[in-house]
Backbone as CSV, one residue per row, in Angstrom:
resi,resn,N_x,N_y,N_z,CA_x,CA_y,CA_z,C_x,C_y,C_z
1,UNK,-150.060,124.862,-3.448,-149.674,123.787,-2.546,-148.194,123.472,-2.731
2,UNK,-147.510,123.410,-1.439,-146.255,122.837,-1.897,-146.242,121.248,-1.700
3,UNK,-145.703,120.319,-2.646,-145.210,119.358,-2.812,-144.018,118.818,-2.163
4,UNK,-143.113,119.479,-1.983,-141.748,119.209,-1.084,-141.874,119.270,0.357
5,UNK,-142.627,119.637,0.618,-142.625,120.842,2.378,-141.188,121.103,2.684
6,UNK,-140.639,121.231,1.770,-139.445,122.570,1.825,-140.019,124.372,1.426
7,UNK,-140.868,124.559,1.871,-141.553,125.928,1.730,-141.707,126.824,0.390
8,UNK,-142.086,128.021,0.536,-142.363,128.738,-0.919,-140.871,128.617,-1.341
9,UNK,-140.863,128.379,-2.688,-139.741,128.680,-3.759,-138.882,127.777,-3.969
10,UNK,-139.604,125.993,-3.187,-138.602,124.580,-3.519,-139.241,124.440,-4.813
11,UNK,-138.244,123.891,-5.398,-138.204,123.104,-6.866,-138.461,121.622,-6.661
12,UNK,-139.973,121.250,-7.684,-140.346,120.085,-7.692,-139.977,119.210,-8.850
13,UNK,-139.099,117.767,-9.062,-138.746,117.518,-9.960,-140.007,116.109,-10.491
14,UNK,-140.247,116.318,-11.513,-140.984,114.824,-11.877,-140.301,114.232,-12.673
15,UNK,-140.216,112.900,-11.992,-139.410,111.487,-13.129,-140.728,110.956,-13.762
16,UNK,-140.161,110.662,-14.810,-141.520,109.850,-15.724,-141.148,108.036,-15.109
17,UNK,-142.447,107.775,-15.037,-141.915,106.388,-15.130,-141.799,105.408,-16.339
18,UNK,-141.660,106.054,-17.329,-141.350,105.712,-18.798,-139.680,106.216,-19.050
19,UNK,-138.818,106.214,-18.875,-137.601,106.655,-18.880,-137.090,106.752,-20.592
20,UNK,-136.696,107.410,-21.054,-136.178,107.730,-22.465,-135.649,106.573,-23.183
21,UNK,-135.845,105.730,-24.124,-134.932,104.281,-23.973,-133.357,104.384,-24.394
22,UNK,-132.636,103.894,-24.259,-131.304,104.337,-23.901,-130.820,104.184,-25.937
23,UNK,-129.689,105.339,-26.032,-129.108,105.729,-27.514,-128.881,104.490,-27.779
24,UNK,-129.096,103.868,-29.394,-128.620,103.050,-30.290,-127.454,102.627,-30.234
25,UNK,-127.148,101.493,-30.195,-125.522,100.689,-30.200,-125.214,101.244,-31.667
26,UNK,-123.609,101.718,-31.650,-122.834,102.044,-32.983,-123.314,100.926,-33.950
27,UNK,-123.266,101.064,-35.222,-123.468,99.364,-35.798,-121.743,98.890,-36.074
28,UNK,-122.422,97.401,-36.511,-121.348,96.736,-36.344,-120.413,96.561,-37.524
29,UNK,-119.007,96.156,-37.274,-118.190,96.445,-37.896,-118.293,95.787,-39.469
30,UNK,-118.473,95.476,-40.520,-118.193,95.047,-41.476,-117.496,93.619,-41.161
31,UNK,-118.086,92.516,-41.733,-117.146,91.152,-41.605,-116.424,90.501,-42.276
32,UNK,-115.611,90.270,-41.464,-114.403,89.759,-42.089,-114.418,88.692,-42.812
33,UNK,-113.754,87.946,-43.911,-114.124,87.053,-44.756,-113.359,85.489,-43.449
34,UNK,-113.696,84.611,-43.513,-113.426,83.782,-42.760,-112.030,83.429,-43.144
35,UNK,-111.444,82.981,-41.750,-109.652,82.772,-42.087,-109.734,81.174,-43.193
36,UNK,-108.616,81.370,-43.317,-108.252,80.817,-44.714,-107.428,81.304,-46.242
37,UNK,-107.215,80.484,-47.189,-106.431,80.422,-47.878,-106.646,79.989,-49.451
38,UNK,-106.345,81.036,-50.611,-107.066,80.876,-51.639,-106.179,81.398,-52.932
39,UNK,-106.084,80.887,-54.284,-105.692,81.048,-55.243,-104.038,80.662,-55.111
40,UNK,-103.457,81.876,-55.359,-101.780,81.972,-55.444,-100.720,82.062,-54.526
41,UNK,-100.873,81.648,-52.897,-101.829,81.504,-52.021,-102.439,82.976,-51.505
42,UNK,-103.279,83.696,-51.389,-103.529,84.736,-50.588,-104.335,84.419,-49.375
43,UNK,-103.647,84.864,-48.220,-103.896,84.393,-47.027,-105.024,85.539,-46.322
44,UNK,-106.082,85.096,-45.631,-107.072,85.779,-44.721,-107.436,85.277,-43.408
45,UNK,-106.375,86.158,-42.777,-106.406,85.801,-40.992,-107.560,86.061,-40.510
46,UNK,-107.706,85.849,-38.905,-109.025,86.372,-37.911,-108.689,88.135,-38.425
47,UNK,-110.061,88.529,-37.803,-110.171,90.425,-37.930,-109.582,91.042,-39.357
48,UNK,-109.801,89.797,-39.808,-109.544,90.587,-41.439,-108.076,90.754,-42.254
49,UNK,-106.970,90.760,-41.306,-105.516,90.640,-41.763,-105.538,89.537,-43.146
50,UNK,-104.683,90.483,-43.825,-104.950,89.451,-45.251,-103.246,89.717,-45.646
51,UNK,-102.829,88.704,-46.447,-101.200,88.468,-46.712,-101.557,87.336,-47.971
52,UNK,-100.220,87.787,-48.895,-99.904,86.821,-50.109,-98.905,86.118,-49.651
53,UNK,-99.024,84.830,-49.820,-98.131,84.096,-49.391,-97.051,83.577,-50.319
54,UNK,-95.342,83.705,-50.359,-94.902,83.197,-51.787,-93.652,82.343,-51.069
55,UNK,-94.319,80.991,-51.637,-93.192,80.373,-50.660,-91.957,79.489,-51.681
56,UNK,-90.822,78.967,-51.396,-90.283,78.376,-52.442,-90.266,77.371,-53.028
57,UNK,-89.473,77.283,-54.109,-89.986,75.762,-54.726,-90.026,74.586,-54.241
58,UNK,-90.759,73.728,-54.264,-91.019,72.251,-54.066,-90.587,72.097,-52.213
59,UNK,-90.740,73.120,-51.706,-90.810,73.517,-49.872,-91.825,73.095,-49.515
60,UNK,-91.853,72.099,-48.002,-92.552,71.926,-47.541,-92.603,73.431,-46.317
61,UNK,-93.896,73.460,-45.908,-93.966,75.027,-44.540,-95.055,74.231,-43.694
62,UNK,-94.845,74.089,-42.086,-96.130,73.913,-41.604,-96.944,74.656,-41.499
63,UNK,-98.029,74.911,-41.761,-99.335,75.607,-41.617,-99.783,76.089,-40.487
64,UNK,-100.021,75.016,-39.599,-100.419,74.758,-38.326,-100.178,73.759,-37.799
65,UNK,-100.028,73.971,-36.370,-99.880,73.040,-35.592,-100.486,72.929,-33.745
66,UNK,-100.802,71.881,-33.612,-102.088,72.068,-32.120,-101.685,71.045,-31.872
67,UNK,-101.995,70.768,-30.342,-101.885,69.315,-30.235,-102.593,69.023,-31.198
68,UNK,-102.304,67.230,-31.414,-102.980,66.463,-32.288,-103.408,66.478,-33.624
69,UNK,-102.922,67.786,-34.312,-102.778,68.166,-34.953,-101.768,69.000,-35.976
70,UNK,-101.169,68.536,-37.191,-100.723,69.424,-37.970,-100.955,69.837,-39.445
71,UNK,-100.873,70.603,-40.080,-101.303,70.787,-41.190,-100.074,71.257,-41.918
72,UNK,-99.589,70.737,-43.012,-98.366,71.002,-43.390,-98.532,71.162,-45.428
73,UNK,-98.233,72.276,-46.486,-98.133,72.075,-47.259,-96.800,72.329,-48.423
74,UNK,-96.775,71.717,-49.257,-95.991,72.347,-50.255,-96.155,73.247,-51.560
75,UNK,-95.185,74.186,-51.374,-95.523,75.077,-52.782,-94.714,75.118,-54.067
76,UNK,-95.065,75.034,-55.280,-94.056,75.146,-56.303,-94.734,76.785,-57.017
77,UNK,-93.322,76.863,-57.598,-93.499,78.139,-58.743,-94.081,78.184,-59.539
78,UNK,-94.767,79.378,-59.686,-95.852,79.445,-61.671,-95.416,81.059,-61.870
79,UNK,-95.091,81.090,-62.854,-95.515,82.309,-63.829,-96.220,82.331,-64.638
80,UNK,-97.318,83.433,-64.199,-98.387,83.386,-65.359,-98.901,84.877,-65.441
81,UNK,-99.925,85.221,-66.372,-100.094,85.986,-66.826,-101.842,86.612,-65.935
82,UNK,-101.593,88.030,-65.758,-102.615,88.362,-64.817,-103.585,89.732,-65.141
83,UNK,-104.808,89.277,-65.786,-105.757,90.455,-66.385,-105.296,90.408,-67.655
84,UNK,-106.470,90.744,-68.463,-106.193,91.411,-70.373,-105.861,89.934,-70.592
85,UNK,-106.031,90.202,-72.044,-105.902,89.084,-72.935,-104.529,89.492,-73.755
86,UNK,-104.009,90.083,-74.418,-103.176,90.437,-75.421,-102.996,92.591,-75.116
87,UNK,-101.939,92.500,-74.696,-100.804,91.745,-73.472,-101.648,91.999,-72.188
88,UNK,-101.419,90.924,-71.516,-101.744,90.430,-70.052,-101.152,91.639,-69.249
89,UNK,-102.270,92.276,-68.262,-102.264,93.281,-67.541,-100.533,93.146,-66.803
90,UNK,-100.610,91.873,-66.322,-99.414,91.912,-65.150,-99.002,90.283,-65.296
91,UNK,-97.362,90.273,-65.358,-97.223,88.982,-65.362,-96.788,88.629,-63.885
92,UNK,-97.109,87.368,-63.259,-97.133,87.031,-61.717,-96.065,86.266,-61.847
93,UNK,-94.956,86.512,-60.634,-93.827,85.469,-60.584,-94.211,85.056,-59.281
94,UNK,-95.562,83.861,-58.868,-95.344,83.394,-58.206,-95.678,82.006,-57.661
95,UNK,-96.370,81.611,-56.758,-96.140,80.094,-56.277,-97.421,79.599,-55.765
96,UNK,-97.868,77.921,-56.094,-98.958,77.359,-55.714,-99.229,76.757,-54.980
97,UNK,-99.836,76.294,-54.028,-100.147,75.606,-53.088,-100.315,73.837,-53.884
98,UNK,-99.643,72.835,-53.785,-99.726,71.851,-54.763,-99.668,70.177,-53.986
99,UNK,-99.315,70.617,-52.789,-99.779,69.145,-51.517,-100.228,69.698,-50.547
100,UNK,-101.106,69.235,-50.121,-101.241,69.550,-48.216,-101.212,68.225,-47.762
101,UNK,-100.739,67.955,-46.199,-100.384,67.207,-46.004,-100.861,67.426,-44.503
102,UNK,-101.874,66.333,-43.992,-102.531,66.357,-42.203,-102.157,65.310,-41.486
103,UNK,-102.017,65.757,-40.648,-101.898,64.267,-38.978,-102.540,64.786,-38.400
104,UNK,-103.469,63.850,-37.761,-104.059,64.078,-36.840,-104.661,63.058,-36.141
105,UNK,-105.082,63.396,-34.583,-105.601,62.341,-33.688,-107.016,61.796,-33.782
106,UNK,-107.516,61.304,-33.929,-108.975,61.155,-34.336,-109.869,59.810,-33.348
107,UNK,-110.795,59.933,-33.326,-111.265,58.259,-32.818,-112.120,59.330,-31.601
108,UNK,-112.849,58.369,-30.572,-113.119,59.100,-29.627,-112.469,59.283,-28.635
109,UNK,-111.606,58.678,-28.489,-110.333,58.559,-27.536,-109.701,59.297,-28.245
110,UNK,-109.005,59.938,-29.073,-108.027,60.628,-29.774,-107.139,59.183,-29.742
111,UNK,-107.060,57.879,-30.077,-105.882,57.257,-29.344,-105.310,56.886,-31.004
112,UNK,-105.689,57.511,-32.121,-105.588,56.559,-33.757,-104.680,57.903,-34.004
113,UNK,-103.659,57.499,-34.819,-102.997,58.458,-36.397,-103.761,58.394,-37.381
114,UNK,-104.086,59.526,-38.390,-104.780,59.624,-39.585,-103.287,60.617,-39.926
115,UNK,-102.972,59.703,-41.067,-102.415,60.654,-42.243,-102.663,60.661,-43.225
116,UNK,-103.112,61.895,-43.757,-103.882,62.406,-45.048,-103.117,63.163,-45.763
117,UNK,-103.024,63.260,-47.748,-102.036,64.030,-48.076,-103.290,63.942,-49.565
118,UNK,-103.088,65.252,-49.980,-103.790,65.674,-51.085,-102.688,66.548,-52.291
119,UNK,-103.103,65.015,-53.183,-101.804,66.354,-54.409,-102.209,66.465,-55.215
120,UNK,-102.093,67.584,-55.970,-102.791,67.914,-56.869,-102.300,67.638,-58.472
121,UNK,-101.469,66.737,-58.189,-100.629,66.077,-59.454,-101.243,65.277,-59.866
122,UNK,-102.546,64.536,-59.073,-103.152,63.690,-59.238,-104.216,64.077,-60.107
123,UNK,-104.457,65.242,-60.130,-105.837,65.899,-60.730,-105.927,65.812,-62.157
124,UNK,-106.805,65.759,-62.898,-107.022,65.321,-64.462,-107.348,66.345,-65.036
125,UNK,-108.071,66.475,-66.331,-108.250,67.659,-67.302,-109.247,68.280,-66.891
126,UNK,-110.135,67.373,-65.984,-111.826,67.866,-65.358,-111.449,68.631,-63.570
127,UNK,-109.832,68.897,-63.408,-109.806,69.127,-61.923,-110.142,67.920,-61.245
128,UNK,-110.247,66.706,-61.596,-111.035,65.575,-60.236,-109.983,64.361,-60.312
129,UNK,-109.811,63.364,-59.318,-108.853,62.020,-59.800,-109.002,61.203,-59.187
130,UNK,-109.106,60.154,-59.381,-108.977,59.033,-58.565,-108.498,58.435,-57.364
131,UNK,-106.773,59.353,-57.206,-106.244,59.038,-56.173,-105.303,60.489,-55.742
132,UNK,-106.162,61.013,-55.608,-106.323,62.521,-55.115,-106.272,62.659,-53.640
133,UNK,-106.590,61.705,-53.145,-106.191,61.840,-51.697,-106.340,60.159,-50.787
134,UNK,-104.803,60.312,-50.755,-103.992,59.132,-49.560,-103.932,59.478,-48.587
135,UNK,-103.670,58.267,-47.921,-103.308,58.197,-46.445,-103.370,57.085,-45.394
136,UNK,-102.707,56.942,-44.614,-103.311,55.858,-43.463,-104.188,56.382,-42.275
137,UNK,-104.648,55.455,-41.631,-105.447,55.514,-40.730,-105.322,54.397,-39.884
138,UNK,-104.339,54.424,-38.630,-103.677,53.825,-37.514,-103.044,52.707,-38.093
139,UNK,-102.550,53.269,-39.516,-101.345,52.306,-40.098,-101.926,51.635,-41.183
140,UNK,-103.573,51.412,-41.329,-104.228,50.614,-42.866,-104.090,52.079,-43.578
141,UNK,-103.545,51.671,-45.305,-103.238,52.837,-46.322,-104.730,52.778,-46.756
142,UNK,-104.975,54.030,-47.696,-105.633,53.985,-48.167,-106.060,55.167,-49.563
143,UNK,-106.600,55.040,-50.116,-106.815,56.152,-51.569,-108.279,56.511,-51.609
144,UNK,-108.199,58.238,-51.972,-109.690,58.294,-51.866,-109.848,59.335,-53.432
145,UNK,-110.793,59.060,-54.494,-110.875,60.022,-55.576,-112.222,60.744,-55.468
146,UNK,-112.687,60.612,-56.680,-114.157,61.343,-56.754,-115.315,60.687,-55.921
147,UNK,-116.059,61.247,-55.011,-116.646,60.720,-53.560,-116.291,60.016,-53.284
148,UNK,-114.953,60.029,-52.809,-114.821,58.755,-51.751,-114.894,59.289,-50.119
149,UNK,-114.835,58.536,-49.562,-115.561,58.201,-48.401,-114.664,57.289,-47.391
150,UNK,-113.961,57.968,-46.385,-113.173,56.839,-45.611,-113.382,57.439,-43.540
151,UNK,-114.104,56.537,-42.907,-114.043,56.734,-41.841,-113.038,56.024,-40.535
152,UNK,-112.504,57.066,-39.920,-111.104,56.455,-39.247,-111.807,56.587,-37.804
153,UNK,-112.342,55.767,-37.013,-111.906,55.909,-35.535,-111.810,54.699,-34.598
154,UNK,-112.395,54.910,-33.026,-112.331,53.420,-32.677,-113.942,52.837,-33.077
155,UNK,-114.047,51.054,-32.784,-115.025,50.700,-33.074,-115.639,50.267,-31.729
């Protein structure tokens, strides 16, 4: 019997109606550690870009800046000693991250200043301090140490 009625010697094709399911997506790339900023400073951008940051003494650098926002810190110098105990693998000539310093718009209106500044001069033998982090909030000062707790917006 022909199937086509295109006569002896047509070619009959059958589609399944189950179709092959389509090749596996490549997998995905390895992830990137989230942007941000850590130790001496070493910096980790979006997509993974990573940079040491060595900035100069007692310099303020802005960080960032957006509307309504800036993030601004200062760095001083350390030399110290890096790996091994006696003699130290590598000695580091370089610099710490030692204030940060924020403005920003806040409230639900955005219509308030919050300025916030964190130094680490403040910090004690345990890493923690009392007045570890100042600032105003639409002009009232204020100090915040171990849990503190300060909410800035409108009422």
């Amino acid at each position: 019997n022909d199937l086509t009625g295109g006569g002896q010697g047509s070619t009959v094709a059958v589609l399944s109606r189950h179709p092959s399911p389509p090749p596996s997506p490549p997998p995905s790339p390895p992830l990137a550690p989230p942007p941000g900023m850590a130790q001496d400073p070493h910096i980790h951008f979006a997509h993974g870009g990573r940079a040491d940051f060595r900035g100069r003494h007692r310099q303020l650098y802005n960080f960032l800046s957006a509307p309504g926002l800036s993030v601004n810190l200062r760095t001083e110098n350390c030399t110290f000693p890096l790996g091994g105990e006696d003699p130290p693998r590598l000695i580091v000539d370089g610099s710490f991250i030692t204030e940060v310093h924020l403005v920003v718009r806040v409230g639900a209106n955005k219509s308030k200043w919050a300025n916030i500044s964190y130094w680490s001069s403040e910090l004690n033998e345990d890493n923690w301090g009392w007045k570890v982090v100042n600032g105003s909030c639409d002009g009232r000062r204020t100090k915040l140490g171990k849990g503190g707790f300060k909410r800035c917006e409108e009422r």
